[in-house]
C-alpha positions in Angstrom: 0.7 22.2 26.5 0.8 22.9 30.1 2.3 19.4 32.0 1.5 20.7 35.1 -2.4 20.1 34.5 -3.0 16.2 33.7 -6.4 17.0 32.9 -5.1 19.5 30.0 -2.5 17.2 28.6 -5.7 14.5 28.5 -7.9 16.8 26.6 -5.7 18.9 24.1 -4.6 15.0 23.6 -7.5 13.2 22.6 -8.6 16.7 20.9 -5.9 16.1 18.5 -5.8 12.5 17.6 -9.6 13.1 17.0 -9.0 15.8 14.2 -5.6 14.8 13.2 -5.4 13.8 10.3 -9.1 13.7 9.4 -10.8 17.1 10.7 -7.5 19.0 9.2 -8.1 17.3 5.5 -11.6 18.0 5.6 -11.5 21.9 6.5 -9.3 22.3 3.9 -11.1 21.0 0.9 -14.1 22.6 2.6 -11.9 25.8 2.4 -10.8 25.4 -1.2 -14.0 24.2 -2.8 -15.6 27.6 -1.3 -12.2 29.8 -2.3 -12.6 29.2 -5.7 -9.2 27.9 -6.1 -10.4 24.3 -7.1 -8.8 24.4 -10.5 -8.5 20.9 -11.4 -10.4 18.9 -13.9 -13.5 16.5 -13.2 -11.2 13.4 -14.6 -8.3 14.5 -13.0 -10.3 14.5 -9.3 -11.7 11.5 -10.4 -8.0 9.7 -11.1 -7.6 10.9 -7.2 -10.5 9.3 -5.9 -9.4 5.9 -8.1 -5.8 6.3 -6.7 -7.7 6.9 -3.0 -10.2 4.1 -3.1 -7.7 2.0 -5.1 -4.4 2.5 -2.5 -6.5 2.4 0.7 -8.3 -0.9 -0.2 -4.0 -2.3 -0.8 -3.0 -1.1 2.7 -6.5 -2.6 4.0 -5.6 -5.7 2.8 -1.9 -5.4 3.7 -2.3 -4.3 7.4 -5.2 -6.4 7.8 -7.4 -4.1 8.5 -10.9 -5.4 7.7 -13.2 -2.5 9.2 -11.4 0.3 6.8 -11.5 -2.3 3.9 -15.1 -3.0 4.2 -15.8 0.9 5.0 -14.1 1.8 1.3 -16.4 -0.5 0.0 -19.4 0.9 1.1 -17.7 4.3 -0.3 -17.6 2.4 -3.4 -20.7 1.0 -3.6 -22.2 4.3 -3.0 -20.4 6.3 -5.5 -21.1 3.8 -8.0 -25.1 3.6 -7.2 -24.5 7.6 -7.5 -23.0 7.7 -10.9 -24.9 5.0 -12.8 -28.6 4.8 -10.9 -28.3 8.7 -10.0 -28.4 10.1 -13.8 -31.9 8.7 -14.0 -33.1 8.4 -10.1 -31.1 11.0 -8.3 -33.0 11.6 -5.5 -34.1 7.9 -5.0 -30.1 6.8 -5.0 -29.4 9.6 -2.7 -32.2 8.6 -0.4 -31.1 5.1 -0.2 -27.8 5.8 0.4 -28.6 8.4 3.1 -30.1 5.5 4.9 -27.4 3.1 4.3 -24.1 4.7 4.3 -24.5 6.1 7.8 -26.0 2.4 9.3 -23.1 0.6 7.8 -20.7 3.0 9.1 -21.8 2.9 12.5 -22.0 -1.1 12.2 -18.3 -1.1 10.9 -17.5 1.6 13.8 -19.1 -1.2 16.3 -17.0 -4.4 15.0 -14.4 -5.7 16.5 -10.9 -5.8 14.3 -10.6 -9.9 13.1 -8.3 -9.1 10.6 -9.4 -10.7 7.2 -11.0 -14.2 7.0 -13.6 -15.5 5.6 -15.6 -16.3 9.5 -15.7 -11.7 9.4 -15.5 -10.4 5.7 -18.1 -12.9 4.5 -21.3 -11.7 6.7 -20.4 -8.4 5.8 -19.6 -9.3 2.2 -23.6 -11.1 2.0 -24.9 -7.8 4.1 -23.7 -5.2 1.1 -24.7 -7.2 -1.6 -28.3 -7.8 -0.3 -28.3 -3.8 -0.1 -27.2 -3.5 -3.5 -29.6 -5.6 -4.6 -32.7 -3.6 -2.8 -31.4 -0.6 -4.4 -31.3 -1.8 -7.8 -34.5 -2.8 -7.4 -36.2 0.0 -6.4 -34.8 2.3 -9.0 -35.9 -0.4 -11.9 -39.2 0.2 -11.1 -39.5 3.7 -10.3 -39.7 6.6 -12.8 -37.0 8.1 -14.2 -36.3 11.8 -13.5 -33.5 13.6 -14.9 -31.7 16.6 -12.9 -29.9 19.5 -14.8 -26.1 19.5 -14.0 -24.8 22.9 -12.5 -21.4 23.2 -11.4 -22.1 24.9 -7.8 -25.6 23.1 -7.8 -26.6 20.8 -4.2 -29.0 18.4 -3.5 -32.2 18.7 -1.3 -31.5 16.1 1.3 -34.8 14.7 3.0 -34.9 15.3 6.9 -34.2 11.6 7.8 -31.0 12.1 5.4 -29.7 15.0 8.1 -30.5 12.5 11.2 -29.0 9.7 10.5 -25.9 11.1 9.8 -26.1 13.4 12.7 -26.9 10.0 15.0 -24.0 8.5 13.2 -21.4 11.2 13.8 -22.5 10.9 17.5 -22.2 7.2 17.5 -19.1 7.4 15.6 -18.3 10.4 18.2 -19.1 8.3 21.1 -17.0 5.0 20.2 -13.8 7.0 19.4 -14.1 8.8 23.0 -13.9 4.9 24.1 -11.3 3.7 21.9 -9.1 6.4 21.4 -8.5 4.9 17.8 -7.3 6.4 14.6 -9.8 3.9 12.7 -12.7 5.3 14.5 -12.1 9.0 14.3 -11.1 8.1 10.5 -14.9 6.6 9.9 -16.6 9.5 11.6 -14.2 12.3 9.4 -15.1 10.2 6.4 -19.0 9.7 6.9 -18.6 13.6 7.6 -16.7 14.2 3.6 -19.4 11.3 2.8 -22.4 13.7 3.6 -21.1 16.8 1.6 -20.2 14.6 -1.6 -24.1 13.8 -1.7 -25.2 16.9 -0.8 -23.4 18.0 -3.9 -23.9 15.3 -5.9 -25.6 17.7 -8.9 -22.0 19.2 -9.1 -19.7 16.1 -10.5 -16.2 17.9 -9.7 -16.9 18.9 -6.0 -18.9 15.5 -5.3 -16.1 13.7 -6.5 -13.9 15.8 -4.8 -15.1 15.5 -1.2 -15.9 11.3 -2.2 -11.6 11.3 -2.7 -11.5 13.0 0.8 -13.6 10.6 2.3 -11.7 7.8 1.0 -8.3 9.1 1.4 -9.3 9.5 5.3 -9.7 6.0 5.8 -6.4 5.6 3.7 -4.3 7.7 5.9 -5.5 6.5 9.2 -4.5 2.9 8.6 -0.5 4.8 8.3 -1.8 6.5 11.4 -3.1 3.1 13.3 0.8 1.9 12.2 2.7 4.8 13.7 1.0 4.2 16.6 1.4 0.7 17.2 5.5 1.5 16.3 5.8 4.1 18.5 3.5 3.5 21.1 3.0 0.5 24.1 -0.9 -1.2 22.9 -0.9 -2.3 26.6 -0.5 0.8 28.6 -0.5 3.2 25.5 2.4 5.1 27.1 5.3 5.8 24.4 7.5 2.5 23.6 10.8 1.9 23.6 11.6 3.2 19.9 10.1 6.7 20.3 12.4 7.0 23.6 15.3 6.9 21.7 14.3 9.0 18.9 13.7 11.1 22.4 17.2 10.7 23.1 18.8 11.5 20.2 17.3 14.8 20.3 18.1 15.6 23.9 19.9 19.3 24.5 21.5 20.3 27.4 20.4 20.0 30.4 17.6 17.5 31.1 17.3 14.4 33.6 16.4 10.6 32.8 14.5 9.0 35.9 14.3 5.5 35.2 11.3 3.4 37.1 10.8 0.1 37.9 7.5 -1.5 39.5 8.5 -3.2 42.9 7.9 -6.5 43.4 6.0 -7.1 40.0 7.1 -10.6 39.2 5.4 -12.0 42.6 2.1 -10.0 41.1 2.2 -12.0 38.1 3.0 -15.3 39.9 0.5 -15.0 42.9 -2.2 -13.4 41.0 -1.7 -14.4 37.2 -0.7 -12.2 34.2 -4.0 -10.3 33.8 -3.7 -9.0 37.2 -0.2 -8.4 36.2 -1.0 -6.5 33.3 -4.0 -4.5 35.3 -1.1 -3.5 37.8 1.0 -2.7 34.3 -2.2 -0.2 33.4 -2.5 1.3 37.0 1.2 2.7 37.0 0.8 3.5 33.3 -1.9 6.1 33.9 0.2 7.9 36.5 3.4 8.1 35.1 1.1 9.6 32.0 0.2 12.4 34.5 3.8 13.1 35.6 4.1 16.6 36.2 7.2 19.0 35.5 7.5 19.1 32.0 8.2 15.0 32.0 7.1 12.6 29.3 7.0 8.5 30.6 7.7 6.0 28.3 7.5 2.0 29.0 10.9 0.6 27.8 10.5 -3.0 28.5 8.4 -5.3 31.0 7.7 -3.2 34.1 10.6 -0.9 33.7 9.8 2.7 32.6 11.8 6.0 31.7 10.7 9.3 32.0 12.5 12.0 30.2 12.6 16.1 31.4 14.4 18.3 28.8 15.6 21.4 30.0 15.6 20.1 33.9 18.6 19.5 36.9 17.7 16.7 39.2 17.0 19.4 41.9 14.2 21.0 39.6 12.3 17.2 39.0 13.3 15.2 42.2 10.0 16.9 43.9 7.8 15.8 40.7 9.5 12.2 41.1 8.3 12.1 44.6 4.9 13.4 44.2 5.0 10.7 41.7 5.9 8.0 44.1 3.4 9.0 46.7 0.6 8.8 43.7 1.3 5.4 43.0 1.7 4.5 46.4 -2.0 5.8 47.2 -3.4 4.4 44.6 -6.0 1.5 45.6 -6.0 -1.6 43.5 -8.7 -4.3 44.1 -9.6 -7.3 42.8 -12.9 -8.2 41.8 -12.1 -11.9 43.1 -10.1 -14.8 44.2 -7.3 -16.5 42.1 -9.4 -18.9 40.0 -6.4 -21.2 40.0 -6.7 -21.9 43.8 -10.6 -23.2 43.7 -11.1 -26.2 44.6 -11.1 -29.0 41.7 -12.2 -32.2 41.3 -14.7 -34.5 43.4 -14.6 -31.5 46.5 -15.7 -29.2 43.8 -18.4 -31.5 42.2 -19.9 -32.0 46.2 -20.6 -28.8 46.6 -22.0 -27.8 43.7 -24.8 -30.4 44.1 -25.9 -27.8 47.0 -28.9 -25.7 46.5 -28.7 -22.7 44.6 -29.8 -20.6 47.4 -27.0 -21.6 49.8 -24.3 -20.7 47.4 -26.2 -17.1 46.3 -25.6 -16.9 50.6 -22.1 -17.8 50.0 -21.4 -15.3 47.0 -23.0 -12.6 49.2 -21.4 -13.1 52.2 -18.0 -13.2 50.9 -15.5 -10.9 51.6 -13.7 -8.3 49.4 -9.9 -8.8 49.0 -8.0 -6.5 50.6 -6.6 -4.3 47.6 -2.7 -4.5 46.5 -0.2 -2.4 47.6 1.7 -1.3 44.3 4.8 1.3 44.9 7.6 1.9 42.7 11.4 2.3 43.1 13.0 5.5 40.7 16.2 6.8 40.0 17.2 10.1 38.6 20.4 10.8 36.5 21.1 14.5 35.4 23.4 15.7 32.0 26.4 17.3 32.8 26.8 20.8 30.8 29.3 19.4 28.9 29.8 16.1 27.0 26.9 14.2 28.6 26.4 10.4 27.0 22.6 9.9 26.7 23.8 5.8 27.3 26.0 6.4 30.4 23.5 9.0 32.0 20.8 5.9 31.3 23.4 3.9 33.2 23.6 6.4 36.2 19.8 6.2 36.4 20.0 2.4 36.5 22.6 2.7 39.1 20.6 5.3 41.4 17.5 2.5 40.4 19.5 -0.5 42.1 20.3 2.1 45.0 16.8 2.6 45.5 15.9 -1.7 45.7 18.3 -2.0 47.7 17.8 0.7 50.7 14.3 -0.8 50.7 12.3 0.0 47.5 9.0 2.8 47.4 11.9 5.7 47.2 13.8 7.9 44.8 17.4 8.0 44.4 19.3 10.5 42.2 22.9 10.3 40.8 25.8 12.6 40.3 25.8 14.2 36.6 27.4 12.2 34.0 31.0 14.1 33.3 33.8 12.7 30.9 32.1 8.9 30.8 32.8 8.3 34.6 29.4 8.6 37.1 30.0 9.0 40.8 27.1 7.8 43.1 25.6 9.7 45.7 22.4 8.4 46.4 19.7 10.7 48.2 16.7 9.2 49.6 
């Protein structure tokens, strides 16, 4: 990873949290189904997929996590339509499902998380079993047709099969590019293992094999959803506090701490209100994420953040820190419109509004834009001595070099003396 190109660190980023953990378990069942290694028994693959369906559906329900709970069902569902309608009406099952596997998938990829109650898991819930119903259905009144088992044998899909899961995948593609999620790169991994289990649906043991991969994606990517929300800020999805000290603790000599703080933030969130507050929260977020010189930003508490450079001396990041500052400081935030909260209210309000329509369209259009806010930030910058540094007291000096900064008149960057046997000595340069 080269920190010296944001754009880079964005896309080897986003590259990774879309195939980690779900591309990586996928290519390698892919690769030992077609080694020849897969050794294992069809009941013990099947005790997998159980454990799989059986364990994700528990964490579902534990995290609240209604999308991946109602996504294993459909799995379920499926498999089940598979084993006991597919003996006699393969290709009919595997039709059907092709159609409604990859709908529900990107209908579940659309939702919004509501957590489990019965207002979101019940229209769902009425949705599935209608489908089920239709399917059951159709194969009691078609013809049976049995299919010889072969253990490397596939299933000729029909062409609709192949495009609706390839407008899936994109749709599943296109919502994780916008979310960023682990839930939505899990479904679009998992309708991927989905599509091979049918294509080999003839073959019990590899069906049932990439069925368990499917399932376990979703499993895993509800402990992948939790690591993230532990270890990273949902608001500005910078690092949080806890993965900074982990950071910390596995420091080496040298590196620097520059601790920033957002100046004047609390008069943002009592002139404008909090959402504008969190806006300007989102704005700083998403440059401190494009620090360069080797430095990774974390956001340690309210509109204070620390940035950590291992391996650097103040005199190798104070440029970076100032670049930084100047970023910020260029950076244009508008407003889309007044403060709500000062309209007029009452009987003035009422008046007007008995106006005609035209005059206020007038009004709406020949209103101004508001001028956009001036955010700038105030940093200081503490480097380890070579001997004996105290992650806590260099954190200090930073803090110190920070109040330096306020105080000579914010929108700069102070640095402080290295850190040697517990005692800091100031020398703050602008």
């Amino acid at each position: 990873m080269c920190p010296e190109n944001p754009l880079r660190v964005w896309s080897q980023a986003t590259l990774k949290s879309l195939l980690v953990p779900g591309g990586a378990l996928l290519l390698a069942v892919v690769l030992l189904v077609f080694s020849g290694w897969l050794t294992l028994a069809l009941p013990a693959i099947s005790f997998l997929y159980y454990c799989a369906l059986i364990g994700g559906i528990l964490l579902a329900w534990r995290f609240h996590s209604s999308r991946i709970f109602l996504a294993l069902v459909v799995l379920f569902l499926a498999g089940q339509a598979l084993g006991f309608l597919g003996e006699k009406h393969l290709a009919l099952v595997a039709e059907a499902v092709s159609l409604l596997v990859p709908l529900n998938f990107v209908l579940i990829g659309l939702m919004h998380e509501r957590g489990f109650s019965a207002e979101s898991i019940t229209p769902a819930a009425v949705f599935l079993f209608v489908q089920c119903v239709v399917v059951i259905t159709l194969c009691s009144g078609a013809p049976a047709v049995t299919r010889p088992h072969h253990p490397a044998a596939t299933l000729s899909l029909p062409g609709f099969a192949s495009f609706m899961f390839a407008a899936a995948g994109i749709l599943l593609l296109g919502r994780f590019l916008l979310t960023r999620k682990p839930t939505d790169s899990a479904l679009l991994w998992s309708l991927a293992a989905f599509s091979l289990s049918l294509v080999f649906s003839p073959s019990a043991r590899i069906s049932t094999l990439y069925a368990a991969t499917a399932a376990c994606t979703l499993a895993v990517s509800i402990i992948e959803n939790s690591y993230l929300l532990a270890y990273h800020d949902e608001l500005t999805t910078l690092p949080s506090r806890r993965a900074f000290n982990e950071a910390m603790m596995r420091l080496q000599e040298p590196y620097s701490i520059a601790v920033v703080d957002i100046d004047h933030f609390k008069k943002f969130n009592d002139t404008y209100g909090h959402d504008i507050g969190d806006q300007v929260l989102r704005l700083v977020a998403s440059n401190l994420g494009r620090v360069t010189g080797g430095g990774q930003a974390y956001r340690c508490g309210g509109e204070e953040f620390n940035i950590l450079f291992p391996g650097k001396t103040t005199s190798e990041v104070v440029e970076h820190l100032e670049n930084l500052r100047k970023m910020i400081e260029s950076s244009e935030f508008r407003m889309r419109g007044g403060d709500r909260r000062q309209a007029a209210r009452g009987p003035e309000r009422r008046a007007r509004s008995r106006g005609r329509k035209g005059d206020a369209i007038r009004q709406l259009v020949q209103q101004k834009p508001l001028p956009p806010l001036s955010v700038t930030v105030s940093i200081g910058v503490a480097t380890s001595a070579k001997r004996d540094s105290d992650p806590e007291a260099l954190l200090k000096a930073a803090d110190k070099a920070l109040y330096r900064a306020k105080e000579n008149g914010r929108n700069r960057v102070e640095t402080a003396s290295p850190v040697r046997r517990g005692r800091v000595k100031a020398a703050g340069i602008a």
